[in-house]
Wavefront OBJ file of the C-alpha trace (Angstrom):
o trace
v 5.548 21.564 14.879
v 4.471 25.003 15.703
v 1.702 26.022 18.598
v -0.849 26.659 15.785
v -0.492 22.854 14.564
v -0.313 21.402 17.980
v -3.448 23.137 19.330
v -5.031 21.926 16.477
v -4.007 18.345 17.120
v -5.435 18.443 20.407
v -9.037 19.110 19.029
v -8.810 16.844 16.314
v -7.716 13.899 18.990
v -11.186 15.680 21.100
v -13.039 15.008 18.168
v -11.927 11.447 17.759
v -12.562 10.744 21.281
v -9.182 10.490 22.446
v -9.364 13.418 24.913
v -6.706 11.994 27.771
v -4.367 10.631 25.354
v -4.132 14.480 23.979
v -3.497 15.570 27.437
v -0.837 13.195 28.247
v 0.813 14.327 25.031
v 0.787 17.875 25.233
v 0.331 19.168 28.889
v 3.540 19.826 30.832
v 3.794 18.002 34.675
v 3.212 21.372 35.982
v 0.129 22.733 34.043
v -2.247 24.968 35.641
v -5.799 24.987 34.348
v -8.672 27.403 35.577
v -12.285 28.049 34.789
v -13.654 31.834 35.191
v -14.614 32.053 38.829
v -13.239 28.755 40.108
v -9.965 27.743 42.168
v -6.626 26.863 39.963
v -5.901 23.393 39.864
v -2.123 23.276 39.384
v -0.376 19.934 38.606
v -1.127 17.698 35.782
v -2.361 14.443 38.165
v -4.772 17.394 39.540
v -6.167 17.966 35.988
v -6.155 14.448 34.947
v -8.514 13.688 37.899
v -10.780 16.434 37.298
v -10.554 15.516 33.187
v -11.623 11.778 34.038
v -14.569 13.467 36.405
v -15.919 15.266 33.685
v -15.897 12.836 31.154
v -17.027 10.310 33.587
v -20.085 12.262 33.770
v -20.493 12.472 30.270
v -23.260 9.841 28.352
v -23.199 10.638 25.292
v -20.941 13.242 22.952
v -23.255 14.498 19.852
v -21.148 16.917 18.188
v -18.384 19.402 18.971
v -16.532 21.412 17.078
v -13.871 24.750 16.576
v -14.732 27.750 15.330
v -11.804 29.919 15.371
v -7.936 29.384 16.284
v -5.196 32.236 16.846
v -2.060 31.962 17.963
v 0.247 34.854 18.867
v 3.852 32.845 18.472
v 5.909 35.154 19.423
v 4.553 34.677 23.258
v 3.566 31.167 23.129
v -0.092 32.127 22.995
v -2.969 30.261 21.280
v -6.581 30.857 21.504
v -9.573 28.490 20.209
v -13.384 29.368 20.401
v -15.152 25.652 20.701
v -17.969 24.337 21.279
v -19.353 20.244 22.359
v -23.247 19.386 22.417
v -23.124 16.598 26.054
v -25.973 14.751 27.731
v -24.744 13.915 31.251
v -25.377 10.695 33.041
v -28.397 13.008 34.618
v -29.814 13.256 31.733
v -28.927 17.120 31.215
v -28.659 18.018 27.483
v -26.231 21.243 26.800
v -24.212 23.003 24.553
v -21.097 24.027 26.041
v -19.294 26.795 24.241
v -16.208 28.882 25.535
v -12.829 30.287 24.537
v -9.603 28.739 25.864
v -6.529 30.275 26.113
v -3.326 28.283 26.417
v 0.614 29.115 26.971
v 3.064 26.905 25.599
v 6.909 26.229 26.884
v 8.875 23.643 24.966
v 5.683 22.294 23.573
v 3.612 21.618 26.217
v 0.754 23.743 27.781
v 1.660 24.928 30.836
v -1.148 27.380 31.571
v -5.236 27.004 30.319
v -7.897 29.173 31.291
v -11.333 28.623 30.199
v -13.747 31.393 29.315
v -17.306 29.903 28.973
v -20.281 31.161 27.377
l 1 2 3 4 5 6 7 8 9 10 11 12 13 14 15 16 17 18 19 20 21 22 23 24 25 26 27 28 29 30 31 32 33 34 35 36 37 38 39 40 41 42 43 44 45 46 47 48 49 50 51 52 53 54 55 56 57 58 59 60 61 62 63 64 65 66 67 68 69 70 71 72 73 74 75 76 77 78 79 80 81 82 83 84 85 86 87 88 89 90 91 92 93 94 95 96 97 98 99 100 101 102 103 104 105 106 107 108 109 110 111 112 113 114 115 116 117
C-alpha cells in the first residue's frame, strides 16, 4: 500500500465516522501533531486525548469532504486540502477547512501539521 492509498484510507474511515479507529491504524506511538500557532503535542496517547476532546465536542457532523491529495513518495510526504461542516455541543455551526501535511515511516504518520483556513 503506498502513502497515496493510505492517506486516502484515513479520510474515507473520517467520512464513515470511524475517525479513532483510523488513528490507531495508521499513527506511529511517537507521532507529533501541531496546529499553526499552537504547542506540539508529541506522543500518540497525547493526540488520542486531544482527538476524543474534539470529537467530544462535536454534535453533529453534516458533511466533510477532500478536495485535493499529493503525495511526494520519494520523502514520505502527503498533503490533503479538506474540509468538515460541525455544530458543537454550543451550538456553533462552522466550516472547518485546512491543509494537512503528513510524514510517513514504515507506514505510519509520524509527523502532522495542520494549516487551517
Amino acid at each position: 500500500m503506498t502513502n497515496t492509498e493510505r492517506i486516502a484510507d484515513i479520510y474515507k474511515m473520517l467520512g464513515e465516522g470511524k475517525a479513532l479507529d483510523a488513528f490507531e491504524k495508521y499513527y506511529h506511538q511517537d507521532v507529533v501533531m501541531e496546529e499553526v500557532g499552537e504547542a506540539k503535542r508529541i506522543g500518540k496517547d497525547a493526540n488520542r486525548d486531544y482527538e476524543i476532546k474534539f470529537f467530544s465536542m462535536v454534535k453533529e457532523i453534516h458533511g466533510g469532504g477532500v478536495d485535493a491529495i499529493t503525495s511526494d513518495d520519494a520523502n514520505n510526504v502527503t498533503m490533503v486540502e479538506n474540509w468538515m461542516d460541525v455544530t458543537f455541543q454550543d451550538g456553533n455551526r462552522i466550516r472547518m477547512e485546512q491543509v494537512a501535511v503528513q510524514r510517513w515511516k514504515d507506514g505510519l504518520i509520524v509527523h502532522e501539521k495542520f494549516y487551517h483556513k
